[in-house]
C-alpha positions in Angstrom: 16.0 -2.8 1.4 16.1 0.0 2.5 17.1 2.4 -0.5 15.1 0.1 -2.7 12.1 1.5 -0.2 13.4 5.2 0.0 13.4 5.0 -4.4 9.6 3.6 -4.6 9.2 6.6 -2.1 10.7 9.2 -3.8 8.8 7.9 -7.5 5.7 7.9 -5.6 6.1 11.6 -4.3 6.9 12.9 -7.5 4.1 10.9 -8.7 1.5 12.5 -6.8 3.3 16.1 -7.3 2.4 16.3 -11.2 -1.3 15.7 -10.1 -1.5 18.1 -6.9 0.3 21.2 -5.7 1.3 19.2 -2.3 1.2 15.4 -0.9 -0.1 14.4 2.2 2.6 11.7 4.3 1.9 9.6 7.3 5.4 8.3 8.8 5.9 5.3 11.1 8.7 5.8 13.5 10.6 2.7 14.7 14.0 1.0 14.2 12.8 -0.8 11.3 12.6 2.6 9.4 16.0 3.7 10.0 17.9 3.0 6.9 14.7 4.1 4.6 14.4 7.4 6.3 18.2 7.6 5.9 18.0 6.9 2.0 15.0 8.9 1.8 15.7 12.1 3.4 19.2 12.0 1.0 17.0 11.6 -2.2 17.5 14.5 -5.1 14.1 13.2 -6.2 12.0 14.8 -3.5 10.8 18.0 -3.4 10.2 18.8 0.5 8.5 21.9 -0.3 5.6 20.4 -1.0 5.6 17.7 1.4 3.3 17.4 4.2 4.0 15.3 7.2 2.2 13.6 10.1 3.0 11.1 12.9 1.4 7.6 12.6 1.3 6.8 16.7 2.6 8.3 19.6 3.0 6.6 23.5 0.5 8.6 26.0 2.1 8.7 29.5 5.9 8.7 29.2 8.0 11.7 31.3 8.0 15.0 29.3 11.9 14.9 28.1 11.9 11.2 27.4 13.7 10.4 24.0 11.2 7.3 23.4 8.8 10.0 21.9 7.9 8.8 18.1 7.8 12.6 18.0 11.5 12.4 18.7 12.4 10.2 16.1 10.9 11.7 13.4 12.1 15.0 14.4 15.8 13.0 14.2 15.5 10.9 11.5 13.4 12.8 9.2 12.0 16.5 10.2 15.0 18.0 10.8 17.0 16.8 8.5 14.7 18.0 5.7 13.0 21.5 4.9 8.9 20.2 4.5 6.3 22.8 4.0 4.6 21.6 6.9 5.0 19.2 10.4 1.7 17.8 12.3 2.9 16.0 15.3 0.6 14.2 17.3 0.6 16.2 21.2 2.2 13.4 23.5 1.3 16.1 26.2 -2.1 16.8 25.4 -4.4 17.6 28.9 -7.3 15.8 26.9 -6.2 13.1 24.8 -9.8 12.4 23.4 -9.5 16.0 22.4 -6.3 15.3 20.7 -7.5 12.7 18.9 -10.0 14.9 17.7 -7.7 17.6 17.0 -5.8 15.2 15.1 -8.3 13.3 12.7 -9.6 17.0 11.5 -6.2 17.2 10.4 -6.4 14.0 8.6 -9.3 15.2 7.1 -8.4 18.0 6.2 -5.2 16.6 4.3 -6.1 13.5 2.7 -3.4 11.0 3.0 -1.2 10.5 0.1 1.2 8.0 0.6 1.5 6.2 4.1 5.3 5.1 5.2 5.1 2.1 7.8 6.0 -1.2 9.2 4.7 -4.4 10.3 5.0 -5.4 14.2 6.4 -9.0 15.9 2.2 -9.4 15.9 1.1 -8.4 12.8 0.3 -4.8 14.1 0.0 -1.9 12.1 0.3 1.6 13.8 -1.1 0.4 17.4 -3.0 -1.5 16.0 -2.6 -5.0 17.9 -4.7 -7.8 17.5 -6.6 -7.3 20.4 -7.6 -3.6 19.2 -7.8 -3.6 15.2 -11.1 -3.2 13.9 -10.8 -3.5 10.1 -14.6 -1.3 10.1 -13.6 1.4 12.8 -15.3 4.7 12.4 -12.5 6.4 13.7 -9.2 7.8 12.1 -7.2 8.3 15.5 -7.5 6.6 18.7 -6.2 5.5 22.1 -5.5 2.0 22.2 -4.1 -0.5 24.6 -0.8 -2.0 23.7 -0.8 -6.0 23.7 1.9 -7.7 25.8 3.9 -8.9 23.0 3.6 -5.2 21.0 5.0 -4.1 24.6 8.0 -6.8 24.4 8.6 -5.4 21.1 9.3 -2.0 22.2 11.7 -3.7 24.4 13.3 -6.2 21.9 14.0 -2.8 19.9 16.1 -1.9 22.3 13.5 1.2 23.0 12.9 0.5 26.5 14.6 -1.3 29.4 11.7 -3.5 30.3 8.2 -4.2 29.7 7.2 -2.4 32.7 9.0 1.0 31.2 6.8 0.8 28.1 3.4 2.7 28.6 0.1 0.7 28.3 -1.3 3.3 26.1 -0.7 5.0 22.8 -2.5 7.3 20.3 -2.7 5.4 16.9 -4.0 5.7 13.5 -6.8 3.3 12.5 -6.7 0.9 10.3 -9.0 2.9 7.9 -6.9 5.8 8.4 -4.2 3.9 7.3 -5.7 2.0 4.3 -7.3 5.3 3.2 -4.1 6.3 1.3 -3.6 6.0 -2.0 -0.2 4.5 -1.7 1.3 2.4 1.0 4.9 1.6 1.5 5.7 -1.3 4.1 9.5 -1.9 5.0 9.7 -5.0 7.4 13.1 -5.9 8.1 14.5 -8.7 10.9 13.8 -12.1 11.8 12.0 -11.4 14.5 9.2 -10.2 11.7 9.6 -13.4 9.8 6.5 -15.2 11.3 4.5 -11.8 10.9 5.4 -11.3 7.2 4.4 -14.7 6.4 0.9 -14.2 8.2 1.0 -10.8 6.4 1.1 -12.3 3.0 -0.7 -16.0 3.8 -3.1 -16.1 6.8 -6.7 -15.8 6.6 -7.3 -11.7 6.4 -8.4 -10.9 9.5 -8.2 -8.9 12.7 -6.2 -11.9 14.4 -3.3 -10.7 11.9 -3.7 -6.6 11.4 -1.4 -6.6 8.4 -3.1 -9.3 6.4 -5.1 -6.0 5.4 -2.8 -4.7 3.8 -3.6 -7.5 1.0 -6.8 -5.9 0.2 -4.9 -2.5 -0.5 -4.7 -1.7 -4.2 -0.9 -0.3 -4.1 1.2 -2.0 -1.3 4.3 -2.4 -1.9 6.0 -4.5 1.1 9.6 -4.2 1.1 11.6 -7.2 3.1 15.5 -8.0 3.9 16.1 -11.6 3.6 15.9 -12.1 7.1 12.0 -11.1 7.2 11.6 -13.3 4.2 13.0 -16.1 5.3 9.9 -18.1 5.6 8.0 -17.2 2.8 7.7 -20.4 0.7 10.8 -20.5 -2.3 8.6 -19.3 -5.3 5.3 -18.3 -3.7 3.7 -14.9 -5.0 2.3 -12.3 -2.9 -0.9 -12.8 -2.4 -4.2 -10.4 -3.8 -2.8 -6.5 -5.1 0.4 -6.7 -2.4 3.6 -6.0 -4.3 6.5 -7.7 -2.9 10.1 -6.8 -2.5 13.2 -8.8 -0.7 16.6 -7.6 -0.5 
């Protein structure tokens, strides 16, 4: 799954690269992105010269040094490991963090997003977008959102934090526009735990109740499963509307 991801990646990039002189990359950062960051950032395709990159969400309100940062695990997984012509972290330790999420959407804007790299959470979130939050109209490109209980549990189940009460209430995220606003999107979902989610994804009614069932709407999405997330997806059902769909 996950090289099968890091190789639509890597065709994507050099896609875009024989149209413009750079291209623009939102990354998610989570355990379900380890083994296509891993297969990514190994590509020979890729030409990190002229890749851009910037930070999908980020917690508000954890200790300084604390290695749950998504800022962390892009700088492990990914930003370190490769040479990119330019990082754009979102600042965890910003004194204003309405400013910041100014600061950050002129960014955005300024950079049009390419190619977006992401997951899907235990709720159908996307980014921090839970169901209680995702507005599928927002005006905004970056906000502060409250985290749901069962995005918080998911921090946990990820083995991220200790217990509920460790994981902070409130996060920077893209919006849902933001997200969608890409010209390619790239979802890797793997674990059982996402079964139920992927299925919404891909069935359910699209709507705010399931974030991801966006995604549908999306003319390039390319959803990219291990056959534990597929597990309940109907034996030879078709994704539904423009999603492409791929199970390991």
């Amino acid at each position: 799954m996950g090289k099968a991801a890091a190789d639509h990646v890597a065709g994507l990039i050099a896609g875009v690269l024989k149209k413009k002189e750079n291209v623009n990359i939102v990354f998610a950062a989570a355990p379900s992105q380890d083994e296509f960051l891993d297969h990514l950032v190994r590509s020979p395709h890729v030409d990190w010269s002229r890749v851009l990159g910037f930070h999908m969400d980020e917690y508000i309100g954890l200790h300084p040094s604390s290695d749950q940062f998504f800022g962390v695990y892009l700088n492990q997984h990914l930003f370190t490991r490769v040479k990119m012509k330019e990082v754009h972290l979102i600042d965890a330790q910003a004194s204003n963090p309405s400013k910041e999420c100014e600061r950050y959407a002129s960014l955005l804007r300024a950079h049009p997003t390419d190619i977006v790299c992401m997951g899907i959470g235990e709720n159908a979130h996307i980014a921090f977008n839970d169901p209680p939050v995702a507005d599928f109209q927002d005006k905004l490109l970056v906000k502060i959102a409250e985290l749901d209980e069962p995005c918080r549990q998911q921090q946990v189940n990820d083995g991220c934090f200790k217990t509920m009460a460790d994981v902070p209430p409130i996060a920077y995220t893209l919006t849902v526009p933001a997200l969608l606003s890409a010209a390619h999107l790239s979802i890797v979902v793997p674990s059982q735990r996402k079964a139920k989610a992927v299925l919404d994804t891909l069935t359910a009614e699209i709507s705010t109740a399931v974030p991801a069932s966006i995604l549908r709407t999306h003319p390039d999405a390319a959803l990219f499963l291990d056959e534990s997330a597929a597990s309940m997806i109907p034996h030879g059902s078709t994704p539904q509307q423009a999603t492409k769909l791929y199970s390991a």
